[in-house]
C-alpha positions, 0 to 999 in steps of 0.5 A: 669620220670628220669633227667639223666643216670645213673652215680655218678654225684651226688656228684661231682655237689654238692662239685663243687657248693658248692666248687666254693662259698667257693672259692668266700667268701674266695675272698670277705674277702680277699678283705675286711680285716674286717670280719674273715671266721668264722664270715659270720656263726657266730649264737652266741656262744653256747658252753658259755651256755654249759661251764656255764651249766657244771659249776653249776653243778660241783658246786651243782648247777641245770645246768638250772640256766643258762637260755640259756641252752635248752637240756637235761642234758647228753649235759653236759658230755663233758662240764663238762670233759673240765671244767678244762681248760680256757673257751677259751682253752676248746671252742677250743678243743670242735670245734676240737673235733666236727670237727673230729667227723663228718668227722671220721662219714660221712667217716664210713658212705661212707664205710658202704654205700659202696660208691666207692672213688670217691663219698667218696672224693666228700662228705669230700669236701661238708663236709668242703665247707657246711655253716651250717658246719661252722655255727656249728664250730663257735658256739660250737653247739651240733649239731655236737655230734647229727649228729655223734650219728645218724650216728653210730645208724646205725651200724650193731648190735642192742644194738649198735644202740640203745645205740647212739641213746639214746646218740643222745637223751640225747645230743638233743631232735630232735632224739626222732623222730626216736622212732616212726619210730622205733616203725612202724617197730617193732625194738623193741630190739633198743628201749630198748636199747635206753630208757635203755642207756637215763635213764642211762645217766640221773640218775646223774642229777635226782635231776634237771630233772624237770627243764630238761624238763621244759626246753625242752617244753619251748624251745622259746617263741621269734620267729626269722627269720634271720638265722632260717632255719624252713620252717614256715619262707616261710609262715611267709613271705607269710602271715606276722608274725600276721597271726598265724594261716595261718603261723602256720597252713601251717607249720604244714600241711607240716611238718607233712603231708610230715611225715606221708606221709613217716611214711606211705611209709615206713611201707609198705616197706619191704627193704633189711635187710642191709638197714633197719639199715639206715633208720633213717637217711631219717628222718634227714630233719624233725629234721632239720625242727621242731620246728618252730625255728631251727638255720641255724647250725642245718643242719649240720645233713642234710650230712648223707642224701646227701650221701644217695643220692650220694650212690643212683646215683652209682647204679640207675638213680635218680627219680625227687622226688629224684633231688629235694631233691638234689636242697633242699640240695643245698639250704640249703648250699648257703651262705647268704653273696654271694647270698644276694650281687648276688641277689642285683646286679641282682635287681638294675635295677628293683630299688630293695633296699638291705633291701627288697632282704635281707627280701626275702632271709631268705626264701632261705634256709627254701625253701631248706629245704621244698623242701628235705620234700617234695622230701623225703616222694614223694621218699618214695612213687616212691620206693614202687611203684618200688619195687611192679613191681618188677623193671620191669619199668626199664628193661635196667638199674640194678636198685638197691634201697638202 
């Protein structure tokens, strides 16, 4: 079944969306005077925990006295290069810093997809109009390294790939995934390279590698809805908080079905051999998923898959599978501000206060996100299919599946 023709209007529709919203919160703070931009994404301030982190290691000190540090070491090396400054001048640098590197990344990503200009333009304007984006900038979140190591995991020679993605590692755990993706496709050169470039990475801090990975597997013992984007959320309003096991339960059966379901899929593609160095990135969304705590910033790292998408509309009518993963995408990008206060003056004549539609809105974006799940180990399945007739369902159109 296919929604539209074959076009490009992918992207446009996206960067138009999420344009649009921008436009209309720059209005409402405008308006009001009281709250900055940056505030309506504001998560806390990450890049403190770090700036602390690096401190105590520069003072032979485990970087895990700092209770609020989560990730392996190797996060710490450029904390530790802007040590030097002022914490205020060095949070500074590190928000220009992730911000160059993420768009130098999703414009290397659009020449290597060969995506035609149009689509290249389109995606710098869902970059910079992106909530989770923000979110991002405004914390300091590492997210924004993780992102840039995927993406150039994906170049052309296998020692490359492999050493940015033991970087992606070593800066946060969630890229661990792509190992056993790598394993079911026997890439056996990039996991060497990776495990070698992690170790590496890790020997300076080997006197505080227990504390590292205490640290790892304990990530949380608080459970927060507001600004978690982790489908566990649309269960945990389904059932309530004190039904673990119905929430915790469906979660997993969704995250992991809809991964194995992929795993599976994929194991029985061949693909190009150009393709195959970009398959890593349609894990993204179960990185953006897992565990069931994952702040709203963490989608940053959602945008190499929108441009999967994008380069996928140039050359071949999208599948509905593929669209819902679309709608995902838009979901997880909508700002809270603007749709709580649309949704408000929607409801006032049912009598619906602002607490209970802002109760429900927490499960905008994790909806989004289950939707990209479901969307991408659905795909995964149609794009076999297809490529076992051999094309022969689409006989009018120079379908190619990239």
């Amino acid at each position: 079944m296919r929604l539209l023709s074959k076009n490009d209007s992918v992207a446009k529709t996206v960067a138009v969306l999420f344009g649009c919203q921008w436009l209309v919160l720059q209005i409402i703070v405008w308006r009001q005077q009281v709250l900055a931009f940056s505030e309506h994404f504001w998560l806390g301030n990450d890049f403190e925990f770090l700036y602390s982190a690096a401190g105590n290691f520069l003072q032979g000190k485990s970087p895990y006295l700092e209770p609020n540090f989560i990730p392996l070491p190797p996060a710490l090396y450029l904390p530790i290069a802007l040590h030097h400054l002022s914490f205020w001048n060095a949070f500074t640098v590190y928000r220009t810093i992730n911000f160059f590197l993420v768009v130098v990344a999703i414009l290397w990503l659009c020449r290597e997809l060969r995506m035609n200009f149009i689509n290249s333009a389109m995606m710098m304007v869902i970059v910079v109009t992106y909530g989770p984006f923000y979110s991002l900038l405004a914390g300091g979140n590492l997210d924004g390294l993780m992102l840039t190591f995927l993406v150039f995991a994906c170049a052309r020679r296998a020692w490359v790939r492999g050493a940015f993605l033991g970087l992606s590692i070593g800066t946060k755990v969630y890229s661990l995934l792509l190992i056993p993706v790598l394993t079911v496709r026997r890439r056996w050169r990039e996991i060497g390279w990776t495990v070698s470039v992690l170790a590496i990475l890790m020997l300076p801090f080997y006197r505080y590698w227990p504390d590292a990975f205490s640290s790892v597997f304990h990530r949380s013992a608080v459970l927060r809805l507001d600004g978690n984007e982790s489908p566990a959320v649309l269960f945990i309003l389904l059932f309530g908080e004190k039904r673990v096991w119905a929430w915790r339960s469906c979660y997993v059966l969704l995250w992991g079905g809809t991964l194995l379901a992929r795993l599976t899929a994929d194991a029985k593609n061949d693909g190009r051999a150009d393709e195959e160095r970009f398959r890593g990135l349609d894990y993204l969304p179960w990185m953006a998923a897992a565990p069931v705590l994952v702040f709203t910033y963490t989608g940053t790292i959602l945008l190499p898959l929108m441009a999967r998408l994008a380069r996928r509309s140039q050359e071949r009518t999208l599948g509905w599978a593929e669209w819902l993963m679309v709608a995902g995408f838009v979901g997880s990008g909508l700002y809270q501000t603007i749709y709580v206060r649309t949704l408000v003056g929607a409801l006032t004549v049912f009598h619906v206060s602002y607490e209970d539609v802002k109760h429900v809105s927490l499960g905008v974006v994790p909806l989004g996100i289950a939707m990209i799940l479901i969307g991408s180990a659905v795909a995964a399945w149609r794009i076999r299919a297809w490529e076992g007739n051999g094309g022969a369902k689409d006989k009018t159109k120079n379908v190619v599946v990239s």
